[in-house]
VEXRO-499596 format. One line per 3 residues: their letters; for each residue x, y, z of N, C-alpha, C. Coordinates in nm, 2 decimals, decimal comma. Layout:
// VEXRO-499596
a	X Y Z X Y Z X Y Z; ...;
***
This chain:
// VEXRO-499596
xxx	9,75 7,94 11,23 9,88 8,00 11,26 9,87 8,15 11,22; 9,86 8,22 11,33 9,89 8,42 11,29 9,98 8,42 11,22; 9,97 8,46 11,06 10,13 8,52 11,02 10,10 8,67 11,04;
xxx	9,98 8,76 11,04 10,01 8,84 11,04 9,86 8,94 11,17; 9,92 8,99 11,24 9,85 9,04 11,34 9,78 9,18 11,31; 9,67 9,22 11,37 9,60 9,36 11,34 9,67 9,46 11,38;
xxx	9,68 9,56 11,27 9,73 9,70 11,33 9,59 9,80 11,34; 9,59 9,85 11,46 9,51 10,00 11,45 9,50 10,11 11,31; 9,44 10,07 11,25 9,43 10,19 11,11 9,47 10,32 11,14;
xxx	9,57 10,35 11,04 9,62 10,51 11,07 9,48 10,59 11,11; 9,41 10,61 11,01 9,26 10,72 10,99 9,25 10,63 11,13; 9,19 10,55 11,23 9,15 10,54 11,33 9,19 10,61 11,46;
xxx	9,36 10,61 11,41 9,42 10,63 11,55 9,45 10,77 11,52; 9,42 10,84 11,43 9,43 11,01 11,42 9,28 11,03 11,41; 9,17 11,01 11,43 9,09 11,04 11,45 9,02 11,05 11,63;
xxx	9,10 10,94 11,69 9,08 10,91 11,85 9,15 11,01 11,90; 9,27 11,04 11,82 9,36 11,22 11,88 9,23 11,32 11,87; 9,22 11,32 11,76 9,15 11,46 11,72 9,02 11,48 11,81;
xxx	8,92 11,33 11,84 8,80 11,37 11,88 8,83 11,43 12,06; 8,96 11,37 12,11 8,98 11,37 12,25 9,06 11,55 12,24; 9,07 11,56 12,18 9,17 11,71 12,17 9,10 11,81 12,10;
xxx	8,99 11,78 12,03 8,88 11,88 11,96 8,76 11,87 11,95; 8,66 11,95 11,94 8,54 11,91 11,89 8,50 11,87 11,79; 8,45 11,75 11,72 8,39 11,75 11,61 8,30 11,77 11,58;
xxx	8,27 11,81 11,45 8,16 11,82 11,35 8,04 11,68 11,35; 7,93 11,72 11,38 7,84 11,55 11,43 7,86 11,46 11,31; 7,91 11,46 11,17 7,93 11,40 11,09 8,09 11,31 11,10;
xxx	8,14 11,41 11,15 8,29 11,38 11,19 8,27 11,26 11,29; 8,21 11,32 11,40 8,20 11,22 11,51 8,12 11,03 11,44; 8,02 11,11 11,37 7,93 10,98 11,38 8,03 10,87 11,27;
xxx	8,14 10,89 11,15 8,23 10,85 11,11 8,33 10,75 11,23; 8,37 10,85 11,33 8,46 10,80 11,41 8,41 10,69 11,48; 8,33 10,77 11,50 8,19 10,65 11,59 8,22 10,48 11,56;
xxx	8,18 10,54 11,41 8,14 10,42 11,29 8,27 10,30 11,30; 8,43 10,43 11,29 8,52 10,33 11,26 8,58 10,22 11,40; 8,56 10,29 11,53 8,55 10,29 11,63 8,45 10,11 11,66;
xxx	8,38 10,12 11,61 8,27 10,03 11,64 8,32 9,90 11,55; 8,37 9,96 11,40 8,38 9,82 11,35 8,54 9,77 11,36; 8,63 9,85 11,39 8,74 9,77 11,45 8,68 9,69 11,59;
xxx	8,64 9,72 11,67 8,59 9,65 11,76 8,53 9,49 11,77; 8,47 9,49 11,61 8,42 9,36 11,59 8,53 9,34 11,50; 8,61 9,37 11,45 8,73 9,30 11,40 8,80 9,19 11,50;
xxx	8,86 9,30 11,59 8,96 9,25 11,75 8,82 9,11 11,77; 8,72 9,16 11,79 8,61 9,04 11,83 8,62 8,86 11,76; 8,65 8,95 11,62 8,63 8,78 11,52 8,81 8,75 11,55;
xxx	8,89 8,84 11,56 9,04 8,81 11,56 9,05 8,75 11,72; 8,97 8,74 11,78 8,97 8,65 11,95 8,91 8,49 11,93; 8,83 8,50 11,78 8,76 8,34 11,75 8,86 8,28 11,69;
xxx	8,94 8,37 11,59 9,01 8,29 11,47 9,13 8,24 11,56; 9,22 8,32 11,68 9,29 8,25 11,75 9,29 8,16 11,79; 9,15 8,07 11,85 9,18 7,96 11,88 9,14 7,83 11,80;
xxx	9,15 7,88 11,66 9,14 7,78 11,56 9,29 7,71 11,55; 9,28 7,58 11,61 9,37 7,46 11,62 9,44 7,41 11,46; 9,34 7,38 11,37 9,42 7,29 11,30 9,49 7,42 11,16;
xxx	9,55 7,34 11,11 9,64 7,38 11,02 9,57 7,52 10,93; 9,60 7,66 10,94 9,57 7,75 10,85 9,68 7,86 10,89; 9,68 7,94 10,75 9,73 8,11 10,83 9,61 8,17 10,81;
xxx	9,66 8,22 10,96 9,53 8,35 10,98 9,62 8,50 10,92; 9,55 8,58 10,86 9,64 8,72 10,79 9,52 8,86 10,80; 9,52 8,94 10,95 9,41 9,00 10,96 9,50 9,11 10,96;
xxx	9,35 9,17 10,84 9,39 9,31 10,78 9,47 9,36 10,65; 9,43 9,32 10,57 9,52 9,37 10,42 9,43 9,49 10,34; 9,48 9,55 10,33 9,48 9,61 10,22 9,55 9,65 10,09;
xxx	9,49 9,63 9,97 9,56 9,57 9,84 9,49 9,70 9,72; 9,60 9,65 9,64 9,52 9,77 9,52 9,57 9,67 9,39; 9,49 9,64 9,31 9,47 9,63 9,16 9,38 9,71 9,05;
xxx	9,54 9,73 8,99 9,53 9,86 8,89 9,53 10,02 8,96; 9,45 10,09 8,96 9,40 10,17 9,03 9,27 10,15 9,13; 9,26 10,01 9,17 9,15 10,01 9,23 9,18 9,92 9,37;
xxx	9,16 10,00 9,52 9,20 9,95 9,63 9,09 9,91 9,70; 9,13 9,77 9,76 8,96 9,70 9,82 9,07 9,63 9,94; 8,96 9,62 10,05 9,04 9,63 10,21 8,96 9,45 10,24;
xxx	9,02 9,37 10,28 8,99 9,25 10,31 9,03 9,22 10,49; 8,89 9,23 10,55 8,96 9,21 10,73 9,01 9,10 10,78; 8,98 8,98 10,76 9,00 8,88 10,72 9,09 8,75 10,64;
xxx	9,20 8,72 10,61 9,17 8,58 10,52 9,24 8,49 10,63; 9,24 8,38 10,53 9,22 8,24 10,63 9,30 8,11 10,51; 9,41 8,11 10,51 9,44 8,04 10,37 9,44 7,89 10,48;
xxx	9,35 7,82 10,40 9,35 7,63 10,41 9,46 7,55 10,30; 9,46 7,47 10,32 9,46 7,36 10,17 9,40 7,37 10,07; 9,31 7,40 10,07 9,23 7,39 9,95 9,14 7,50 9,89;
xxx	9,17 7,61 9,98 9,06 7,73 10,07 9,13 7,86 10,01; 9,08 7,95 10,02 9,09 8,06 10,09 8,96 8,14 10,13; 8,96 8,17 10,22 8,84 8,24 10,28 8,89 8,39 10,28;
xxx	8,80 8,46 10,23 8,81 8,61 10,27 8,68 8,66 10,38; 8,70 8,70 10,44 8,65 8,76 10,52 8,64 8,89 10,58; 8,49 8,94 10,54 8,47 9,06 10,59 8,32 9,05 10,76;
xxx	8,43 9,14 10,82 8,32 9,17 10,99 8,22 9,23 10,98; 8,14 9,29 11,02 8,03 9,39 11,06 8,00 9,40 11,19; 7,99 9,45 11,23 7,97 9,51 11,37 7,86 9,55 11,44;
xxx	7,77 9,57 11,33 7,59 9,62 11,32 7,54 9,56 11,45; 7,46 9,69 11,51 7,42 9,65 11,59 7,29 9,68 11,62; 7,13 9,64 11,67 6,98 9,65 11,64 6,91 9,54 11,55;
xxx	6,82 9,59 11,48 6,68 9,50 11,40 6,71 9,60 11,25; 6,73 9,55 11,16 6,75 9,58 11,01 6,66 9,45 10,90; 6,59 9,54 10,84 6,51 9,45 10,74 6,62 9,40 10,60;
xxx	6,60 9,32 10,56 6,69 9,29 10,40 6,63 9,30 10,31; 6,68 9,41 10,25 6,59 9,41 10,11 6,73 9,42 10,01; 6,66 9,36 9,90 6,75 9,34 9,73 6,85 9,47 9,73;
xxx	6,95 9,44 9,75 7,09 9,55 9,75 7,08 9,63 9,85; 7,00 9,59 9,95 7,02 9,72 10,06 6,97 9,63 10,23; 7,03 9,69 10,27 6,99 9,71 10,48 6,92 9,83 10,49;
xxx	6,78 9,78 10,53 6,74 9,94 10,62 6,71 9,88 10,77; 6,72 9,99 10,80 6,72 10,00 10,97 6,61 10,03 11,01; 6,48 9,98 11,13 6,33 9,98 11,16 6,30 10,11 11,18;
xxx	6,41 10,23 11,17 6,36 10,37 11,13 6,36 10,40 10,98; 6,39 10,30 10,90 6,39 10,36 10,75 6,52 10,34 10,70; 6,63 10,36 10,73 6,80 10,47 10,70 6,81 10,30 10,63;
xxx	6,85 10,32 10,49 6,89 10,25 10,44 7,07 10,26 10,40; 7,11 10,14 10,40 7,24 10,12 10,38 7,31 10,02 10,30; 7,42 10,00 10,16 7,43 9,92 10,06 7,46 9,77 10,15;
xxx	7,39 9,66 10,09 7,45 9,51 10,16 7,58 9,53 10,13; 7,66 9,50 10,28 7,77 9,50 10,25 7,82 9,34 10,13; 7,73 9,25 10,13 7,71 9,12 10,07 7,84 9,18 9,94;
xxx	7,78 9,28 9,88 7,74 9,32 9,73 7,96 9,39 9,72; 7,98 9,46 9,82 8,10 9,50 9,84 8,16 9,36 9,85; 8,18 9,33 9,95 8,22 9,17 9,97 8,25 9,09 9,82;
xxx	8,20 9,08 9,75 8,19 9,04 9,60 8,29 9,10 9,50; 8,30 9,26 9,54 8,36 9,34 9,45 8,52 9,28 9,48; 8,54 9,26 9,62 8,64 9,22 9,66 8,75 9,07 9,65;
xxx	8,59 9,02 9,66 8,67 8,86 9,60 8,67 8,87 9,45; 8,62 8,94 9,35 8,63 8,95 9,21 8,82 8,99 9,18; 8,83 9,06 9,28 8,94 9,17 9,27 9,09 9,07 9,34;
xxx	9,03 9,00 9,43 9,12 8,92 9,53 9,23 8,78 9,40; 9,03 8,74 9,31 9,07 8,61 9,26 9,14 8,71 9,13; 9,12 8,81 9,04 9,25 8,88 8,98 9,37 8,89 8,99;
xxx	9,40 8,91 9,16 9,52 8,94 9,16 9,61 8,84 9,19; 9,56 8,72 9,21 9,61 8,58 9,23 9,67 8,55 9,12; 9,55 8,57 8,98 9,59 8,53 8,84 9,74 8,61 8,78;
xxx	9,70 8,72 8,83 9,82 8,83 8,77 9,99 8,77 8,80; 9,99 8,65 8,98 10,13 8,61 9,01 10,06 8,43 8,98; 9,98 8,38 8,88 10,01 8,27 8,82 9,94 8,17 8,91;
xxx	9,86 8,23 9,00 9,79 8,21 9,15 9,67 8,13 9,12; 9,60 8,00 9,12 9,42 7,96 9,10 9,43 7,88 9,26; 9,34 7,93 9,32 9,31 7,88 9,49 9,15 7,92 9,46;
xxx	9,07 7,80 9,50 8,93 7,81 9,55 8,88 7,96 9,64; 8,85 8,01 9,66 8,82 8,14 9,73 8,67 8,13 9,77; 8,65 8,16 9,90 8,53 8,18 9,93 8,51 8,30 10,03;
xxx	8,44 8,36 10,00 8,40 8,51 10,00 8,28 8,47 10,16; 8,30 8,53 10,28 8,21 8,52 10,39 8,19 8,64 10,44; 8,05 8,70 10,47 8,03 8,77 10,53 7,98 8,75 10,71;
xxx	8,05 8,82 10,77 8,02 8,79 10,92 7,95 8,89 11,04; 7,83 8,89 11,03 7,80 8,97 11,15 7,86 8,91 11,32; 7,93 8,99 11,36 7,99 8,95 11,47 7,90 8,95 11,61;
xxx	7,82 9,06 11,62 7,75 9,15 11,71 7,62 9,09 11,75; 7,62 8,99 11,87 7,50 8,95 11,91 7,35 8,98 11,91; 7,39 9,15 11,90 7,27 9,22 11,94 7,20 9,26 11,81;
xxx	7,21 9,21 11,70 7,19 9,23 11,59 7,09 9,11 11,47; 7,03 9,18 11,47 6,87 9,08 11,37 6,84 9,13 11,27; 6,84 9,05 11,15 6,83 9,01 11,00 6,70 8,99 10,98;
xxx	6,58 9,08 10,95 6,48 9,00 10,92 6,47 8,99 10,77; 6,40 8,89 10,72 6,39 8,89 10,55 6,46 8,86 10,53; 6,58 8,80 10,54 6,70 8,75 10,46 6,69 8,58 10,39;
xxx	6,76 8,62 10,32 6,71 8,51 10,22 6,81 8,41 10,27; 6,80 8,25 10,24 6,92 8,16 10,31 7,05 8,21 10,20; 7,16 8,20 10,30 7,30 8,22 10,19 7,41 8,18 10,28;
xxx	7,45 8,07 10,27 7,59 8,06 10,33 7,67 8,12 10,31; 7,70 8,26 10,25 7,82 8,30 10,27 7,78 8,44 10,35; 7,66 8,38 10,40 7,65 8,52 10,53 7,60 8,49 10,64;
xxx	7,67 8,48 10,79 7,69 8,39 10,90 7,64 8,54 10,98; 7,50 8,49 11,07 7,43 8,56 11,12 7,48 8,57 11,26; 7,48 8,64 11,40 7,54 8,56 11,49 7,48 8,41 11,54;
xxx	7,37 8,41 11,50 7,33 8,28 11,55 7,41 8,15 11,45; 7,46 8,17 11,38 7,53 8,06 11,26 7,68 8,06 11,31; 7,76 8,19 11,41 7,90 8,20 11,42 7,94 8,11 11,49;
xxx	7,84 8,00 11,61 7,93 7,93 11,63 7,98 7,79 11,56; 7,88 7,79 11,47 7,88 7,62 11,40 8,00 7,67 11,25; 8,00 7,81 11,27 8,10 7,82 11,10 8,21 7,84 11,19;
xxx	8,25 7,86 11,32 8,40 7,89 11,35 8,42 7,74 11,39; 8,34 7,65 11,43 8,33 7,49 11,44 8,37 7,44 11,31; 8,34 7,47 11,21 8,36 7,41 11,04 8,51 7,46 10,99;
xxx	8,53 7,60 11,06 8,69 7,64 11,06 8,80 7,57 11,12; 8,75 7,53 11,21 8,87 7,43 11,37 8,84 7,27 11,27; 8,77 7,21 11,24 8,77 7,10 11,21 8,77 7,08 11,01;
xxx	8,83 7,18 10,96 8,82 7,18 10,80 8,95 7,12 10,79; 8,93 7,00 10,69 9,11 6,92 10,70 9,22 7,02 10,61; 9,34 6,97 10,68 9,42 7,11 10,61 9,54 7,06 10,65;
xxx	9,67 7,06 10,54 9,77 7,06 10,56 9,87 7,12 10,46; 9,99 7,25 10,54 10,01 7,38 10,47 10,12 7,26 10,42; 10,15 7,33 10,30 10,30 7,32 10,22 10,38 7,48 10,22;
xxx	10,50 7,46 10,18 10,59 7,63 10,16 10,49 7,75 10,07; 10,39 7,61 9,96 10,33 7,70 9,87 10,22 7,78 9,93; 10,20 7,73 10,05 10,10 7,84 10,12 10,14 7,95 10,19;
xxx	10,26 7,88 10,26 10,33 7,98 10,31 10,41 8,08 10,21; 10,44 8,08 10,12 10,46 8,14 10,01 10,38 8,25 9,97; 10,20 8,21 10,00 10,13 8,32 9,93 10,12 8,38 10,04;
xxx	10,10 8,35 10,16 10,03 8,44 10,23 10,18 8,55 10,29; 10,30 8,46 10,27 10,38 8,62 10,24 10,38 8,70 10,13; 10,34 8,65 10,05 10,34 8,77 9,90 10,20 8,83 9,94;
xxx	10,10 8,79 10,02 9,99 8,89 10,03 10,06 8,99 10,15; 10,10 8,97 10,26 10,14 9,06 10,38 10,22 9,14 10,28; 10,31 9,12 10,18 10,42 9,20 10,09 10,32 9,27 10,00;
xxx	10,22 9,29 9,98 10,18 9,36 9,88 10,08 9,42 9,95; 10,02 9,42 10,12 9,95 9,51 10,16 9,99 9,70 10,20; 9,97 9,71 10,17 9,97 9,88 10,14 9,95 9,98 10,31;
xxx	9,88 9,88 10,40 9,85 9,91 10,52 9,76 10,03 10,54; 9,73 10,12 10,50 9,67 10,24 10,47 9,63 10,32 10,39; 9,48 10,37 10,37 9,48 10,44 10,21 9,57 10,54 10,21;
xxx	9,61 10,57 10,07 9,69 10,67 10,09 9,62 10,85 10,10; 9,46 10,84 10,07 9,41 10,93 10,05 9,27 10,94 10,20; 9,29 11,02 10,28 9,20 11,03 10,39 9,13 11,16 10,41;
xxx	9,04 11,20 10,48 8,97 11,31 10,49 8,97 11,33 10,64; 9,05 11,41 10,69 9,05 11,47 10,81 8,97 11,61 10,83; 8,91 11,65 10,95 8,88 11,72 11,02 9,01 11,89 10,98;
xxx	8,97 11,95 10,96 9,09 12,07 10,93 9,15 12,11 11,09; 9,30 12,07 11,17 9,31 12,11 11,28 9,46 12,16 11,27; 9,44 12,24 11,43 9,59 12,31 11,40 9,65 12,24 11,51;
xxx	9,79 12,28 11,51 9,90 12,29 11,72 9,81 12,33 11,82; 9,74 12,46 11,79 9,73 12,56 11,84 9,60 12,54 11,90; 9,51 12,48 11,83 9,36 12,46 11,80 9,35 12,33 11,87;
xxx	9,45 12,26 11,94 9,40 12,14 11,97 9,44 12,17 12,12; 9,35 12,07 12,25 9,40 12,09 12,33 9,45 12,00 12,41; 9,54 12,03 12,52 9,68 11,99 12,55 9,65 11,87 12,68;
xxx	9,73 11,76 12,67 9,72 11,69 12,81 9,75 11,54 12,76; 9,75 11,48 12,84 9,76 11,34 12,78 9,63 11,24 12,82; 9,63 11,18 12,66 9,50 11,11 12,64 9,51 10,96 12,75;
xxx	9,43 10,94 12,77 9,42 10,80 12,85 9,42 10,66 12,76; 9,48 10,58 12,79 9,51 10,46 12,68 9,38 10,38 12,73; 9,30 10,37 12,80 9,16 10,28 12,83 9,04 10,39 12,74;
xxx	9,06 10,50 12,82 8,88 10,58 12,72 8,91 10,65 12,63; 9,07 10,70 12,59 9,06 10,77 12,50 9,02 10,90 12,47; 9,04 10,94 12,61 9,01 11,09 12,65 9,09 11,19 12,70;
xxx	9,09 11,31 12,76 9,19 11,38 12,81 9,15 11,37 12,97; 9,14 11,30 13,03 9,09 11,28 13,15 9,19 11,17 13,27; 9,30 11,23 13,23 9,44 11,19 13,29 9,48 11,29 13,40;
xxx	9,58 11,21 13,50 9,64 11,31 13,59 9,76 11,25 13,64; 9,86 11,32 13,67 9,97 11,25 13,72 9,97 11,25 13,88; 9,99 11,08 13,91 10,01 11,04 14,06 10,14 10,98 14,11;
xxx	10,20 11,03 14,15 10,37 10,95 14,16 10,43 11,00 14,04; 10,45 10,81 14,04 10,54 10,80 13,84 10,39 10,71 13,78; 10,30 10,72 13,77 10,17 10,69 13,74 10,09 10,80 13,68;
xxx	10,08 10,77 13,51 9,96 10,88 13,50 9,82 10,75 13,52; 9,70 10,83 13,57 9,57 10,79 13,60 9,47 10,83 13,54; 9,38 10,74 13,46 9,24 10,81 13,41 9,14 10,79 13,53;
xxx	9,08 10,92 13,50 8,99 10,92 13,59 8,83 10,88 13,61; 8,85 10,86 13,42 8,72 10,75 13,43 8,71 10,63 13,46; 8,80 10,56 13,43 8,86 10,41 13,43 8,93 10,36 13,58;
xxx	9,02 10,47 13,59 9,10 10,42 13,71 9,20 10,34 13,69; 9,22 10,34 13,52 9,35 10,24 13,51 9,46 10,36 13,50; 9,59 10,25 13,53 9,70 10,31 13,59 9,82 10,33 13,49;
xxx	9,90 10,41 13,39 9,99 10,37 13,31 10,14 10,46 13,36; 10,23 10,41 13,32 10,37 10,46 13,39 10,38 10,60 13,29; 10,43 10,66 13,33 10,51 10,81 13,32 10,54 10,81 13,15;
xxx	10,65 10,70 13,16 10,73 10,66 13,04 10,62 10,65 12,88; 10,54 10,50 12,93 10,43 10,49 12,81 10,34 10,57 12,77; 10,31 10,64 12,88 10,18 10,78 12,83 10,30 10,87 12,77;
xxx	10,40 10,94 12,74 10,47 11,02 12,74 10,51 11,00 12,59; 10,53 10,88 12,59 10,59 10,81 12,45 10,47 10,79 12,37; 10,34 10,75 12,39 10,21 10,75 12,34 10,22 10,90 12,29;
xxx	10,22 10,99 12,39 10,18 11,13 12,33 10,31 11,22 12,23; 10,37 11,14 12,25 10,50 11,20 12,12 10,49 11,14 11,97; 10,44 10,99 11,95 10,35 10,91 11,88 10,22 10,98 11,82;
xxx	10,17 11,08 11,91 10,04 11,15 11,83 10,10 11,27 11,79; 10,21 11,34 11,85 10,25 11,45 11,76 10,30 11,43 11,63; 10,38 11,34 11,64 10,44 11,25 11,52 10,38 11,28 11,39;
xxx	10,24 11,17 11,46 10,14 11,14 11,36 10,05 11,28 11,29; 10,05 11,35 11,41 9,92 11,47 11,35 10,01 11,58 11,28; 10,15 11,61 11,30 10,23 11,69 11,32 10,41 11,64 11,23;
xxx	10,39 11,57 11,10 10,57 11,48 11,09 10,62 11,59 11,08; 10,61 11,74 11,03 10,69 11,84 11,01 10,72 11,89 11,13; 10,72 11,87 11,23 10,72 11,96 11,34 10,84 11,90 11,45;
xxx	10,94 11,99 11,50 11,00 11,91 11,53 11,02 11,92 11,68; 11,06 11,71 11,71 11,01 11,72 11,86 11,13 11,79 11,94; 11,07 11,85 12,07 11,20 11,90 12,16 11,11 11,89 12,33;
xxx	11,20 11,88 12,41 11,16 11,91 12,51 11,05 11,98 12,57; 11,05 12,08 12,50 10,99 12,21 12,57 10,81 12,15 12,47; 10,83 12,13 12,33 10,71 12,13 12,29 10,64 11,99 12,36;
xxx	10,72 11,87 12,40 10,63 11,71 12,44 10,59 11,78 12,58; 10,67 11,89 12,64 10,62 11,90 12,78 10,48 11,98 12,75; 10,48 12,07 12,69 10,34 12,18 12,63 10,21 12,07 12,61;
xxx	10,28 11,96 12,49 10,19 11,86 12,46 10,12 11,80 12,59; 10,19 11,75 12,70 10,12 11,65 12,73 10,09 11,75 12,83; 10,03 11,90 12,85 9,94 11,91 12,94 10,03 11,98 13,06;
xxx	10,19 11,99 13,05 10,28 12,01 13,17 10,22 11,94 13,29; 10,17 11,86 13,26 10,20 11,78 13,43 10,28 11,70 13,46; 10,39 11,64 13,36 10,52 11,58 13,37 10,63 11,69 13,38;
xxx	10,72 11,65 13,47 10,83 11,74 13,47 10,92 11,77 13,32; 10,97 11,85 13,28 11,11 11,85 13,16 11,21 11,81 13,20; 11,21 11,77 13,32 11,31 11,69 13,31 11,27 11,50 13,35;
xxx	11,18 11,49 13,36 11,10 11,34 13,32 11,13 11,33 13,19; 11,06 11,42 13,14 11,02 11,40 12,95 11,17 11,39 12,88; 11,24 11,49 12,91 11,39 11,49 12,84 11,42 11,36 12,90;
xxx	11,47 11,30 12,97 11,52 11,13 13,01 11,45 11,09 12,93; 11,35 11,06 12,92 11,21 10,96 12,87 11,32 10,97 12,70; 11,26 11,12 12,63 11,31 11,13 12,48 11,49 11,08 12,46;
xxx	11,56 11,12 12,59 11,72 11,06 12,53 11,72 10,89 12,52; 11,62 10,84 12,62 11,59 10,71 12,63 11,59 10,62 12,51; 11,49 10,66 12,46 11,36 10,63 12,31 11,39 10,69 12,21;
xxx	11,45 10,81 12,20 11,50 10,85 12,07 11,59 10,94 12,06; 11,63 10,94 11,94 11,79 11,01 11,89 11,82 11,15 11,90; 11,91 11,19 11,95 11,94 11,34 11,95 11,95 11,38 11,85;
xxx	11,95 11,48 11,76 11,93 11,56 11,70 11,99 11,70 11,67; 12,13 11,74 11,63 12,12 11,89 11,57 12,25 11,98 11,75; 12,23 12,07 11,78 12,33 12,12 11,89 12,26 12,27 11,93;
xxx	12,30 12,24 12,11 12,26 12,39 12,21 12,10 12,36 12,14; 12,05 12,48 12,12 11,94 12,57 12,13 11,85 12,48 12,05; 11,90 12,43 11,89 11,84 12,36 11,78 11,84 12,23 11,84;
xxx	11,85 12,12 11,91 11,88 12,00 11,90 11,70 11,94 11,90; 11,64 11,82 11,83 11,54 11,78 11,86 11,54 11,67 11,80; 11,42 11,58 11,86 11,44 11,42 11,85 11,35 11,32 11,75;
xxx	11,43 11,26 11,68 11,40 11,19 11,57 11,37 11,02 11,64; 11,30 10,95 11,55 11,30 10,82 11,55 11,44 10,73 11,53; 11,50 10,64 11,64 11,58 10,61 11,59 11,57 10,46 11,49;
x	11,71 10,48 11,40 11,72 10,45 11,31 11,78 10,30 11,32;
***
């Protein structure tokens, strides 16, 4: 049973503005790249855990802080008797295993995520203790990504290779299980204590001014839109979106890149590129959100 569904990570979805509206820096990109790839295998394992039949909550995406210390869980899976935490990977190629590290058959070593994964269930079964909480916990690691080979690896069940994902999502659908309020209980006090975003991120340095103008396409994630009718169109893809939702999508990234700035007619039309009329966009914003202020000053807030 979903209690609680994936959201797009802030840092992801301001970073998919930025790369389609600026150039980055090849470190910048290969990050975006990075985050890009492993939400991907997130949405991937969140398409298996959906059609797990028998009794659990599924809760994808927490992130939690104990003490001063914040650790991100993609995964949990509360059973009867259970809780699984679960972290994805996305990795994709031929990687050797060596004692606290992944290198890659060019050399580039990188920490087992195994070893994080641990930090996190140490941190998971604390914070259980702190609200009076003892649940079994089992800590899994999941490579999702077919195209991806483990050589050296030592046997360990709590790390599911893709060749092992179909027989552990098989042991998930048939694990006996039946919820009481007390499960339902924790797994709201976990959604209640997720934080949803770090609070501390590292962005690209960009300006209004410095970014450029049009509306991003909701398939590639590019500036490679055009308006046809009441249809905007990407032109890589060829998928079709209405006037309204690309319009509202791109007032959504001003929002986000820009909360001080305030919206008005004249600036969502500049934003998206002027290939919507201002008087499209004004309907669209009296629609969707709140007037604001009088004559010359008036601009549009979230309504309340």
């Amino acid at each position: 049973m979903l209690k609680k569904s994936r959201q797009i990570p802030k840092d992801l979805r301001k970073m998919r503005i930025l790369n389609a509206r600026m150039s980055l820096l090849e470190q910048d990109k290969r990050n975006y790249y990075a985050a890009e790839k492993g939400y991907e295998g997130e949405v991937r394992f969140d398409e298996l855990t959906a059609r797990i039949e028998n009794q659990c909550y599924i809760i994808n995406g927490l992130l939690l802080k104990l003490g001063s210390k914040y650790f991100q869980i993609d995964t949990v899976l509360i059973y009867q008797r259970k809780i699984y935490l679960i972290d994805v990977k996305n990795f994709e190629g031929e990687y050797i295993y060596e004692p606290k590290k992944l290198k890659t058959m060019a050399g580039k070593e990188i920490d087992d995520p195994l070893i994080q994964l641990q930090r996190c269930e140490s941190l998971f079964r604390q914070l259980l203790q702190q609200y009076g909480l003892n649940f079994h916990i089992e800590a899994i690691l999941v490579y999702i990504n077919p195209d991806f080979t483990l050589y050296q690896a030592p046997p360990n069940d709590s790390v599911i290779l893709p060749s092992k994902l179909k027989s552990f999502m098989k042991k998930l659908n048939t694990e006996f299980s039946t919820l009481t309020k007390g499960h339902e209980n924790l797994a709201n006090l976990l959604i209640s204590l997720d934080l949803g975003d770090y609070p501390y991120s590292n962005y690209p340095a960009y300006t209004y001014e410095g970014l450029q103008k049009g509306i991003i396409s909701s398939s590639s994630h590019k500036l490679s839109t055009f308006l046809r009718s009441n249809k905007i169109v990407c032109r890589d893809s060829g998928v079709e979106e209405s006037v309204e939702s690309a319009v509202l999508r791109s007032v959504e990234e001003l929002m986000l890149l820009f909360p001080d700035l305030k919206v008005t007619t004249n600036l969502v039309f500049e934003w998206c590129g002027m290939i919507v009329p201002k008087k499209t966009i004004r309907q669209i914003l009296l629609k969707n959100y709140q007037l604001t202020g009088y004559g010359r000053w008036t601009f549009f807030t979230k309504k309340e």
